[in-house]
N, CA, C and O atoms as a Tinker XYZ file with bonds, in Angstrom:
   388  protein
     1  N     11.873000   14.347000    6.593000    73     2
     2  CA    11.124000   13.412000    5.771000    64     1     3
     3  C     11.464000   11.986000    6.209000    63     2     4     5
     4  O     12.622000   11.789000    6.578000    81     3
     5  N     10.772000   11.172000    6.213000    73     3     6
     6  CA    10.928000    9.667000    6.864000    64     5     7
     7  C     11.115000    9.193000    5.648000    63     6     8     9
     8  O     10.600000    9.547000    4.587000    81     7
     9  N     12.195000    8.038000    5.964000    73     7    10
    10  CA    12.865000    6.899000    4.750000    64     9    11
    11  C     11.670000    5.628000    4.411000    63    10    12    13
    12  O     11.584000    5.202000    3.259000    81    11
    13  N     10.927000    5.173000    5.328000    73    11    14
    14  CA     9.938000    4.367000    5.011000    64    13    15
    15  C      8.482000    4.854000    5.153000    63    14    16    17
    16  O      8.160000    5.741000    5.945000    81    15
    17  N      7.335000    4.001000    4.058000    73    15    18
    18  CA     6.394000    4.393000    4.748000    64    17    19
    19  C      5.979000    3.117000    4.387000    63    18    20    21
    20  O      6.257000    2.476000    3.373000    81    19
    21  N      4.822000    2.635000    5.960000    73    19    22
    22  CA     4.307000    1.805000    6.231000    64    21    23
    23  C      2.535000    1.639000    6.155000    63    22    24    25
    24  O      1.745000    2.003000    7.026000    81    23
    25  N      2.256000    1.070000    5.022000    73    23    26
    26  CA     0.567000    1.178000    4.994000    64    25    27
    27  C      0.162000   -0.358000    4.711000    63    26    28    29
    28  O      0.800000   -1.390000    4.916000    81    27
    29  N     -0.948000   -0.177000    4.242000    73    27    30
    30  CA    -1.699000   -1.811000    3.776000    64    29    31
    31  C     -2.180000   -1.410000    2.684000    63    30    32    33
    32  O     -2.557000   -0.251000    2.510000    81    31
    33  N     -2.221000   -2.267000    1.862000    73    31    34
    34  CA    -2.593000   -2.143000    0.153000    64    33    35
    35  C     -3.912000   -1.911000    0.088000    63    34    36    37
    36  O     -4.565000   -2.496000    0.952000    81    35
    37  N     -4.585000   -1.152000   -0.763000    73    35    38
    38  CA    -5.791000   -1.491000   -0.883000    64    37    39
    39  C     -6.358000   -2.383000   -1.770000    63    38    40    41
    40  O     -5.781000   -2.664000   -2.820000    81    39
    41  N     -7.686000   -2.976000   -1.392000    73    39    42
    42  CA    -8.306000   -3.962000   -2.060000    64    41    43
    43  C     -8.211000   -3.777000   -3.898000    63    42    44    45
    44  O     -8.198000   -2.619000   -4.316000    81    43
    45  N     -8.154000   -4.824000   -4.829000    73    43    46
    46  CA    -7.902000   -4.433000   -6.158000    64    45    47
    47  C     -9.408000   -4.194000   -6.814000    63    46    48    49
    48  O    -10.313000   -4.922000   -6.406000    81    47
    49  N     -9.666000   -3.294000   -7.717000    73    47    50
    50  CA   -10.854000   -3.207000   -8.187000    64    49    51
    51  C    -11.328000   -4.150000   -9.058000    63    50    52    53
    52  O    -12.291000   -3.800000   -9.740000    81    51
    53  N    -11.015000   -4.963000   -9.170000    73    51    54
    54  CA   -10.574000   -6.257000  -10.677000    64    53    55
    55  C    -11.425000   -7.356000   -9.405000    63    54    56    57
    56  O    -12.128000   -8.093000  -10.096000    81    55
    57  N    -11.577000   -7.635000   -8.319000    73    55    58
    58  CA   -11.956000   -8.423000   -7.397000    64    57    59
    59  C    -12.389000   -8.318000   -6.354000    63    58    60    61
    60  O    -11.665000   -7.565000   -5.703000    81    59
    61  N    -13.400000   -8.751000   -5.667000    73    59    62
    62  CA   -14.037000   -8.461000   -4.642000    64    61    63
    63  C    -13.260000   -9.067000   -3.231000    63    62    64    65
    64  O    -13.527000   -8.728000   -2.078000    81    63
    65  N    -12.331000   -9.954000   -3.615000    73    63    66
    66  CA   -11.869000  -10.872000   -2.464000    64    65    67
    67  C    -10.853000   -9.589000   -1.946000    63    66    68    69
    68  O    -10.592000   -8.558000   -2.566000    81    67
    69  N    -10.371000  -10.018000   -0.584000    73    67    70
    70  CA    -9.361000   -8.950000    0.684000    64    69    71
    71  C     -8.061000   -9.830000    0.697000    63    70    72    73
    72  O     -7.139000   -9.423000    1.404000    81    71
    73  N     -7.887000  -11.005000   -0.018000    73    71    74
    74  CA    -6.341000  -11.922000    0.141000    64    73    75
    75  C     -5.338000  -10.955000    0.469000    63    74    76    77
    76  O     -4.584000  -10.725000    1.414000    81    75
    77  N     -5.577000  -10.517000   -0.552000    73    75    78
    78  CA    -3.886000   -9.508000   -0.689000    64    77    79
    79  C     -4.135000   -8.229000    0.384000    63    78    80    81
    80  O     -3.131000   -7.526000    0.272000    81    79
    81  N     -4.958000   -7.689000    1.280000    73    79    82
    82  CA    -4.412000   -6.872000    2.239000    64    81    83
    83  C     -4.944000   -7.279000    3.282000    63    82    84    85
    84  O     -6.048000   -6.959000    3.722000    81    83
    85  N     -4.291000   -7.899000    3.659000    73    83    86
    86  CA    -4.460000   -8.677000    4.746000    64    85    87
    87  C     -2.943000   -8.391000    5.824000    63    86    88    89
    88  O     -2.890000   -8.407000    7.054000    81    87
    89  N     -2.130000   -8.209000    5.093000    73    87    90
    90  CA    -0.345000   -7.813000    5.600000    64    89    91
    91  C     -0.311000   -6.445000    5.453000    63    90    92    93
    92  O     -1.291000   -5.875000    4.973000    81    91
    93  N      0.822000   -5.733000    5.848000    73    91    94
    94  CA     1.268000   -4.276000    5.890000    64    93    95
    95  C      2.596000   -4.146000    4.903000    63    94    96    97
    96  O      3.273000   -5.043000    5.406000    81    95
    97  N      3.147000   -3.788000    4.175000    73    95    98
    98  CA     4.285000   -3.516000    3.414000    64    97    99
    99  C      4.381000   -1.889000    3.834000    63    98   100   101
   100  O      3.614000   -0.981000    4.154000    81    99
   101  N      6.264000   -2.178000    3.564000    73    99   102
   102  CA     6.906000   -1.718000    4.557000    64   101   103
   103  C      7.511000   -1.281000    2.225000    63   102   104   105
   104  O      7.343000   -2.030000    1.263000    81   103
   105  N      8.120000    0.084000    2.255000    73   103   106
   106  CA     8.437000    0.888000    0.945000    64   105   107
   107  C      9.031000    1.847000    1.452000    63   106   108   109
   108  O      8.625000    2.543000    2.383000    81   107
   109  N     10.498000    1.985000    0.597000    73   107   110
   110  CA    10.972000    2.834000    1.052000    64   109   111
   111  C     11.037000    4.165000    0.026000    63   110   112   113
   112  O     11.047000    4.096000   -1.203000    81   111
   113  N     11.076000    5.377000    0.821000    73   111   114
   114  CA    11.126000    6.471000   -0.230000    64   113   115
   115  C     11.932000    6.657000   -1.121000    63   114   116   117
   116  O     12.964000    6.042000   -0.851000    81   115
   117  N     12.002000    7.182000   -2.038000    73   115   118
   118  CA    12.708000    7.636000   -3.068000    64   117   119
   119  C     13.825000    8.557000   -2.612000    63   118   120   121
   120  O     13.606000    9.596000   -1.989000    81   119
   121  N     15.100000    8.102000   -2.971000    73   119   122
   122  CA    16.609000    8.813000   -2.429000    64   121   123
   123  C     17.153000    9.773000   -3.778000    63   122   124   125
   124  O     17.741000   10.797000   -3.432000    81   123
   125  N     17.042000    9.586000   -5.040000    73   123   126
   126  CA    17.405000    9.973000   -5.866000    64   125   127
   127  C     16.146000   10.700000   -6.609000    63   126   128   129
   128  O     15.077000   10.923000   -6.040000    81   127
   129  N     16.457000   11.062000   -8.076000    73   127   130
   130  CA    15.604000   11.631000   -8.963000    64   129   131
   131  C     16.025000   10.265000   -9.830000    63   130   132   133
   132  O     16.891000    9.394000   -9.754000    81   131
   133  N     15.147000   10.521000  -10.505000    73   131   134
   134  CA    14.705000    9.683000  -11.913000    64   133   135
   135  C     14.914000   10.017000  -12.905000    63   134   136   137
   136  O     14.094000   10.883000  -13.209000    81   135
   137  N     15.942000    9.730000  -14.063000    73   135   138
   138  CA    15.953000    9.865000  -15.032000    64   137   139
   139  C     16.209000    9.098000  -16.163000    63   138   140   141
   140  O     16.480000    7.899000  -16.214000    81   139
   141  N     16.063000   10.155000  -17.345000    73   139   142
   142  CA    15.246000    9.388000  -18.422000    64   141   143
   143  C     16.301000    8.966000  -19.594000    63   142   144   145
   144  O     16.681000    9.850000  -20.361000    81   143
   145  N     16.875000    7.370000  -19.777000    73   143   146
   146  CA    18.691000    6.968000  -20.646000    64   145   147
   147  C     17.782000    7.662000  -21.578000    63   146   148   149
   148  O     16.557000    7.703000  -21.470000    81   147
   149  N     18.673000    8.340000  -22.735000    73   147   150
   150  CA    19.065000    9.170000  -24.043000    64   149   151
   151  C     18.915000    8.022000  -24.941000    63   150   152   153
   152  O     18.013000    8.104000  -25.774000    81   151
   153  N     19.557000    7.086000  -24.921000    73   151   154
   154  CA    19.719000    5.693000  -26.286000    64   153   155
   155  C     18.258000    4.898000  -26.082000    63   154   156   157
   156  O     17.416000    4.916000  -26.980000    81   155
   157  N     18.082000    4.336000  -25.059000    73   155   158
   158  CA    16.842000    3.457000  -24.697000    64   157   159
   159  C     15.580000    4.248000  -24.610000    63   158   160   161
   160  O     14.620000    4.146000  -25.374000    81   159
   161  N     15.703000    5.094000  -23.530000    73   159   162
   162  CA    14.288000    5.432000  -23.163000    64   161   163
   163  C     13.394000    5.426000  -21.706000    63   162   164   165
   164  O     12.428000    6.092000  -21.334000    81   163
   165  N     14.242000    4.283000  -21.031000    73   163   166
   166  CA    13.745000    3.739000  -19.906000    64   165   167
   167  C     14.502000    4.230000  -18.889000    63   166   168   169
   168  O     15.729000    4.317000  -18.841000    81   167
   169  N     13.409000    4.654000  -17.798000    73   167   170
   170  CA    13.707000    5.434000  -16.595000    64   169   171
   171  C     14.413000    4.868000  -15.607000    63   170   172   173
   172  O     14.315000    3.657000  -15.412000    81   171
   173  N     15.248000    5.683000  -14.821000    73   171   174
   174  CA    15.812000    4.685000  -13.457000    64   173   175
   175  C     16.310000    5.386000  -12.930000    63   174   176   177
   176  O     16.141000    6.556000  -13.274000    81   175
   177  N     17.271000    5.068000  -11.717000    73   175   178
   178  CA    17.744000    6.037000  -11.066000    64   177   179
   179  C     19.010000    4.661000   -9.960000    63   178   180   181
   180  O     19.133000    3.438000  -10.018000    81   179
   181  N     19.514000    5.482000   -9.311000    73   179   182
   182  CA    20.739000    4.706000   -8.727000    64   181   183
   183  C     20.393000    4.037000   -7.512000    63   182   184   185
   184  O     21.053000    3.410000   -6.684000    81   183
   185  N     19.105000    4.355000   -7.631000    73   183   186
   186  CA    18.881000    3.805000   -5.893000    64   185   187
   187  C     17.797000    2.893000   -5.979000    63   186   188   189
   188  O     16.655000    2.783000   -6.425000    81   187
   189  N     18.766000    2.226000   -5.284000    73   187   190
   190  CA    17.965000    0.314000   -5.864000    64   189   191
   191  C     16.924000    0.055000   -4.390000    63   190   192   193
   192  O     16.112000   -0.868000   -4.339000    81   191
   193  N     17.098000    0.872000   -3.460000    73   191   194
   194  CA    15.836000    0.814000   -2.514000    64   193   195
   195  C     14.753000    1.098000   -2.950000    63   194   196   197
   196  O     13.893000    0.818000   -2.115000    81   195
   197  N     14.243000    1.625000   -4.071000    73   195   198
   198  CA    12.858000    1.962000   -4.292000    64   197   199
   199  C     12.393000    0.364000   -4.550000    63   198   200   201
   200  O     11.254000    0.046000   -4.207000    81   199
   201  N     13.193000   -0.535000   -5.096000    73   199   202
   202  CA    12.568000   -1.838000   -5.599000    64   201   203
   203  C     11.965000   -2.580000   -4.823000    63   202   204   205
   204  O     11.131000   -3.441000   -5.103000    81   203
   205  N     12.689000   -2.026000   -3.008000    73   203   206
   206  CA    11.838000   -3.278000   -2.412000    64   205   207
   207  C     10.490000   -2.906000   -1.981000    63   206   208   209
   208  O     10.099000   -1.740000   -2.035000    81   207
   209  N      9.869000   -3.744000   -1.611000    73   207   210
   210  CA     8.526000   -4.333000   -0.671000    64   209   211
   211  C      8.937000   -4.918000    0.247000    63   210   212   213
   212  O      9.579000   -5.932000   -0.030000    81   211
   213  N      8.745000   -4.520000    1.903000    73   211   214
   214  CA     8.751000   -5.651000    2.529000    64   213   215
   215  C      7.425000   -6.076000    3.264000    63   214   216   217
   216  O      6.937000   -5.253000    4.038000    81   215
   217  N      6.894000   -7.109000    3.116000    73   215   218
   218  CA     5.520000   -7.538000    3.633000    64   217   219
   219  C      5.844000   -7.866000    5.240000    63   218   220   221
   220  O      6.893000   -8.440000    5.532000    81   219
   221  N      5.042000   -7.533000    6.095000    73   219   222
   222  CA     4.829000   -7.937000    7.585000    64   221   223
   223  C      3.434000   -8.750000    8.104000    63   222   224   225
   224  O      2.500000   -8.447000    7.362000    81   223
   225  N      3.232000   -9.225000    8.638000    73   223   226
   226  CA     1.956000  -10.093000    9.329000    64   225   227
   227  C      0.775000   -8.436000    9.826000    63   226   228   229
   228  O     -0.269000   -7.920000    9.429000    81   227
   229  N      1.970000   -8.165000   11.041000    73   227   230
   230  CA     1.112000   -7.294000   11.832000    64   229   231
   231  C      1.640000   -5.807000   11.676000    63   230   232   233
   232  O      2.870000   -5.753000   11.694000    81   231
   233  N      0.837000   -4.281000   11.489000    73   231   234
   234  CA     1.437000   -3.113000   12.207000    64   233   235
   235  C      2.483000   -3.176000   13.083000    63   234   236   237
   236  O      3.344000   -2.475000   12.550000    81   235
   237  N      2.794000   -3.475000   13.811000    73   235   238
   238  CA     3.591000   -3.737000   15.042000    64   237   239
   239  C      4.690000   -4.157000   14.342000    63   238   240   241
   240  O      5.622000   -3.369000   14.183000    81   239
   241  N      4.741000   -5.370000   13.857000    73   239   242
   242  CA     5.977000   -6.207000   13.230000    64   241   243
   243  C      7.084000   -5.203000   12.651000    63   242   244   245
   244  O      8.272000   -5.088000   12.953000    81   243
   245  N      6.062000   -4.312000   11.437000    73   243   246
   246  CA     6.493000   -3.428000   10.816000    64   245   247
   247  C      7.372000   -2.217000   11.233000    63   246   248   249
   248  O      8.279000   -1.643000   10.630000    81   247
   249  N      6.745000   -1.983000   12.614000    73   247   250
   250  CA     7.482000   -0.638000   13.319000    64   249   251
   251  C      8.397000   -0.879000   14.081000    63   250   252   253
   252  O      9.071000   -0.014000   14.642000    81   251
   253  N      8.573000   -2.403000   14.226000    73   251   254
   254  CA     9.426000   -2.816000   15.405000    64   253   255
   255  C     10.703000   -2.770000   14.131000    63   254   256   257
   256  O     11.811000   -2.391000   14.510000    81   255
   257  N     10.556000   -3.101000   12.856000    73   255   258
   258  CA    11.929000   -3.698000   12.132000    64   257   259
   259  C     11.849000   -2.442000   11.482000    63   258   260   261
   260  O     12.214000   -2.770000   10.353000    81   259
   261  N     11.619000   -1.230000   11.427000    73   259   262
   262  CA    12.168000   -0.306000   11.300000    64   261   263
   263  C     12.764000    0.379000   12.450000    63   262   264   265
   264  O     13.674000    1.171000   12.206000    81   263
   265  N     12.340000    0.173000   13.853000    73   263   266
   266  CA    13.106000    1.062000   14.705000    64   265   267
   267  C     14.513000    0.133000   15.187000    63   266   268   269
   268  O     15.506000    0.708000   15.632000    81   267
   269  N     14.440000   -1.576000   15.011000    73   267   270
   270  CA    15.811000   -1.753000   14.658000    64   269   271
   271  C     16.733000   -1.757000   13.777000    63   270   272   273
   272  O     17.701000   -2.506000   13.908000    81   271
   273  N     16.626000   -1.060000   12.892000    73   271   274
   274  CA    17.281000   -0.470000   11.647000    64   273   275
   275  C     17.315000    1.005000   11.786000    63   274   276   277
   276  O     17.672000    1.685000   10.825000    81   275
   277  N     16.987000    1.524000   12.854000    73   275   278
   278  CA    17.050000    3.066000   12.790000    64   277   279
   279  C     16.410000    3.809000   11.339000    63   278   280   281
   280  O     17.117000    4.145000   10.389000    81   279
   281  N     15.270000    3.936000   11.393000    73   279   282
   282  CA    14.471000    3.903000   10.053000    64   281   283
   283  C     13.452000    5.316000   10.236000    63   282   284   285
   284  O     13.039000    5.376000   11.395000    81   283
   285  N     13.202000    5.890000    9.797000    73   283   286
   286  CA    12.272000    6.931000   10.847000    64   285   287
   287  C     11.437000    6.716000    9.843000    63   286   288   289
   288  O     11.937000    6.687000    8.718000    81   287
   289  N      9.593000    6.458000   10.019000    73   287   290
   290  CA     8.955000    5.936000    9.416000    64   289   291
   291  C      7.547000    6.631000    9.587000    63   290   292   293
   292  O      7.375000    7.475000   10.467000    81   291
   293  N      6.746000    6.324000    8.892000    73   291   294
   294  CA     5.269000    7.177000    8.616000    64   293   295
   295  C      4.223000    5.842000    8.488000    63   294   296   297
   296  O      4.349000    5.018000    7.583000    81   295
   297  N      3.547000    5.787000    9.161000    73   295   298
   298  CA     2.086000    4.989000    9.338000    64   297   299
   299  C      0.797000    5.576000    8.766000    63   298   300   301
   300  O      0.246000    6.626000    9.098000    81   299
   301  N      0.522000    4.922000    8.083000    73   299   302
   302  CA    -0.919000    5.200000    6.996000    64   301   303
   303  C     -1.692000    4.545000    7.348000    63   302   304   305
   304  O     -1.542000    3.324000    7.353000    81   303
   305  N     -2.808000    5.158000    7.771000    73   303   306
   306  CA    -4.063000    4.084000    8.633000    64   305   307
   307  C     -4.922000    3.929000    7.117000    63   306   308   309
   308  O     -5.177000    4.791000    6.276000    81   307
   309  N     -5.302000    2.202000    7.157000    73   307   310
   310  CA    -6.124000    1.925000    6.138000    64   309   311
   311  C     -7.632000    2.456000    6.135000    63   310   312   313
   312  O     -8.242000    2.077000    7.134000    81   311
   313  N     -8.480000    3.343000    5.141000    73   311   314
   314  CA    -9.610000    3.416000    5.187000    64   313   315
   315  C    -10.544000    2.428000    5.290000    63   314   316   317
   316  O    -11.139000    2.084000    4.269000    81   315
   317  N    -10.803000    1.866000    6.426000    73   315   318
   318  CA   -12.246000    0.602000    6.145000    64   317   319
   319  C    -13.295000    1.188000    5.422000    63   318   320   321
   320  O    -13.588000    2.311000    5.833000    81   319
   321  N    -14.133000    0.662000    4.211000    73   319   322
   322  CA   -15.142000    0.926000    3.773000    64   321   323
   323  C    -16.511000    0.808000    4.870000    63   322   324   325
   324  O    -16.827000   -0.294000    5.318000    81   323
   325  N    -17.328000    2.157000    5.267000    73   323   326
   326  CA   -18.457000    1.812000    5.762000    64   325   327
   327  C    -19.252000    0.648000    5.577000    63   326   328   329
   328  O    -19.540000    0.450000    4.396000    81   327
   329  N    -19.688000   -0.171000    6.379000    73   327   330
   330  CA   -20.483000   -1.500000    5.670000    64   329   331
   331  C    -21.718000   -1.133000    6.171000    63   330   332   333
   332  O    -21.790000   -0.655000    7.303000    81   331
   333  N    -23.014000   -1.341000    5.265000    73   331   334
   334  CA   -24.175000   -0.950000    5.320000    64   333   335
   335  C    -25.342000   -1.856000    5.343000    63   334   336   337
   336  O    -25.923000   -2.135000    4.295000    81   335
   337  N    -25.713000   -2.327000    6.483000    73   335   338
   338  CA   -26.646000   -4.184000    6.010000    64   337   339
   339  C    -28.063000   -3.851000    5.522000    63   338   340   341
   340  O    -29.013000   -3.142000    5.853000    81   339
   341  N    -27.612000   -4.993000    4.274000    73   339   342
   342  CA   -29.266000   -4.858000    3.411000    64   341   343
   343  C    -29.755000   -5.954000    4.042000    63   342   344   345
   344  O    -29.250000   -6.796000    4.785000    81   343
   345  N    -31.153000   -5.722000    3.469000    73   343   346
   346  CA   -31.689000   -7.430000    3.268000    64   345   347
   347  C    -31.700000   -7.837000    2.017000    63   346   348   349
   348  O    -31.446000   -7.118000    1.051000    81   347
   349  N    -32.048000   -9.230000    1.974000    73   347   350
   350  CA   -32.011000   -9.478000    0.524000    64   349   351
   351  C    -33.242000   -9.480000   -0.355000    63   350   352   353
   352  O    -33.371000  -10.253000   -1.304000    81   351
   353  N    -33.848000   -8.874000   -0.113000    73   351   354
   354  CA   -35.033000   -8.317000   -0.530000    64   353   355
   355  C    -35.026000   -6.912000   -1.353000    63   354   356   357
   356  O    -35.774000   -6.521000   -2.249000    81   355
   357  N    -33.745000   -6.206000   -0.628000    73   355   358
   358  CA   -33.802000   -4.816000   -1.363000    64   357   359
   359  C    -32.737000   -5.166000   -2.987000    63   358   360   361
   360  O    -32.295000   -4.406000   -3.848000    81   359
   361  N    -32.679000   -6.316000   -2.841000    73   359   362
   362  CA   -32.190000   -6.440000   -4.443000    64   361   363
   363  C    -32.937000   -6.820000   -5.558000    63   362   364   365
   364  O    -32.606000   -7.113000   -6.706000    81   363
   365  N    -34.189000   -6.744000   -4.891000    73   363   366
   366  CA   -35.641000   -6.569000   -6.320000    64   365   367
   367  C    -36.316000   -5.640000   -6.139000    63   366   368   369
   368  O    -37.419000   -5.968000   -6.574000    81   367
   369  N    -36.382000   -4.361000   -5.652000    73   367   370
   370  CA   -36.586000   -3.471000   -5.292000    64   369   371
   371  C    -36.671000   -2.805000   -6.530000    63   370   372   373
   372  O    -35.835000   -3.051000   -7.399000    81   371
   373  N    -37.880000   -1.718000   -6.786000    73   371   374
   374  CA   -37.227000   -1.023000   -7.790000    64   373   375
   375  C    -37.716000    0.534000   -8.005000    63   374   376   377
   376  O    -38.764000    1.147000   -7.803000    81   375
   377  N    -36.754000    0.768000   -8.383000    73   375   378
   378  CA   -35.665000    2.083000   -7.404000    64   377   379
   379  C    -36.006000    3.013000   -9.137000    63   378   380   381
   380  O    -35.383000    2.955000  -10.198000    81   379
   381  N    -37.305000    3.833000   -8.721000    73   379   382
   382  CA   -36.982000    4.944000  -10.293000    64   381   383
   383  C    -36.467000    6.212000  -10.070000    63   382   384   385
   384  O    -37.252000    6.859000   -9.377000    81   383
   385  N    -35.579000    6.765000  -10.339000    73   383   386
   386  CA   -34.796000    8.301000  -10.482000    64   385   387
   387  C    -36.207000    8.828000  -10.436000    63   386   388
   388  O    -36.416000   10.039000  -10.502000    81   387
């Protein structure tokens, strides 16, 4: 099982803009189990690597600073959405079931 995995965020549904995946973050797997304090309620576990994020510019950046850390790592290719060109004409169009 690889200690990191390396993908790009996907776009948020709340907004049409791409700001935020534009970089690759770099997450590391989960080392422990999770469990649940008895008095509080709130979950955790001992391994304080799940907390980070690390953001990179490029793919590359990303794989290079895990293989100098000896990191064995997993690459997630981002789905591009098919793009389909209208004109703007087909937005008065009207379209009956």
């Amino acid at each position: 099982m690889a200690d990191v995995r390396i993908y790009r965020p996907a776009k948020s549904a709340l907004s049409s803009g791409k700001a935020k995946t534009r970089f690759w973050l770099v997450e590391f797997e989960p080392g422990e189990r999770r469990e649940a304090d008895r008095l509080v309620g709130w979950v955790g576990s001992g391994d304080t690597r799940q907390q980070l994020r690390l953001r990179f510019p490029t793919r590359e950046a990303a794989i290079a600073w895990c293989e100098r850390h000896r990191l064995t790592y997993v690459v997630e290719e981002p789905e591009e959405p098919a793009f389909r060109p209208r004109s703007y004409a087909e937005n008065f169009l009207r379209r009956r079931a």
